[in-house]
Structures are given as C-alpha cells and as structure tokens.
Residue, then its C-alpha position, 0 to 999 in steps of 0.5 A: x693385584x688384578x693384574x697378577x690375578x688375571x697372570x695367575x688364571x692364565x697360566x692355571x686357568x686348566x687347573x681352575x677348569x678342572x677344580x670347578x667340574x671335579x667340584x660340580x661332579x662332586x654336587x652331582x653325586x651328593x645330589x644323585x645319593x640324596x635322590x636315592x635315600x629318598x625314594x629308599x625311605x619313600x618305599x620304606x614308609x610306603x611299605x610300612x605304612x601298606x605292608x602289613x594290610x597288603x600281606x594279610x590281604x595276600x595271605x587271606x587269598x592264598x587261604x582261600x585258594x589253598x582251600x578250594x584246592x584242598x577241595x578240588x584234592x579230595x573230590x578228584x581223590x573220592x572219583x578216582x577211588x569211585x572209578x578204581x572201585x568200579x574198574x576193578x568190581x568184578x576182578x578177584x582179588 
C-alpha cells in the first residue's frame, strides 16, 4: 500500500504540487476578500456611528463662512456704490 503510494506520488507528485499552491492561492484570496469586507464595514460603522455629527459640524462652518461672505458682499457693494456715487457727483446725468 505504501509502496503504491509512494509510486503514485512519483509519478504525479507535479499534479500534487499544483493542487496544493492552487489550494493556498485559493485561501490567500478568500483571506485577501475577508480583509476587505472588514475594513468596508469598518468604515461603515465609522461613518455611521461619526457621519451624522461630522456633517452637521461642516455644514455649521460652512454657514458660518457663507455668511461672513455675505457680509464681505454687501460692504464691498455699499463702497463701491459709495465710490461710483463719488466719481460721478459732478457729471451730468
């Protein structure tokens, strides 16, 4: 018995080699998409558990900046009427 083993592994044993490493290679991608669906649903969790707070906290600054541009707007459009106002005081309309 053993000895028709050891035969059969002679004569195959490049068969055997390449059923082991396909069988390894197999593992290694099962491992590698294992991986993956953990750090996906990590990320996940992270955004559902942070998400919500995060973007109310970037939508609140961008309010803010929103507004101090507003701001900005309206005084750069008071002095440039101001200016105009001034250039043209004297000219007929």
């Amino acid at each position: 018995m053993v000895d028709q083993f050891r035969s059969w592994f002679r004569e195959n044993h490049t068969l055997v080699i390449f059923l082991i490493a396909q069988a390894l290679a197999l593992g290694a991608a099962a491992a590698a998409i294992l991986a993956y669906a953990v750090k996906l649903e990590t990320r996940v969790y992270t955004m559902e558990t942070r998400g919500a707070e995060y973007t109310v906290a970037r939508m609140e600054e961008m309010k803010m900046r929103i507004t101090v541009l507003e701001q900005n707007q309206s005084a750069n459009a008071a002095r440039l009427e101001r200016v105009i106002d001034i250039m043209t005081k004297g000219q007929p309309k």
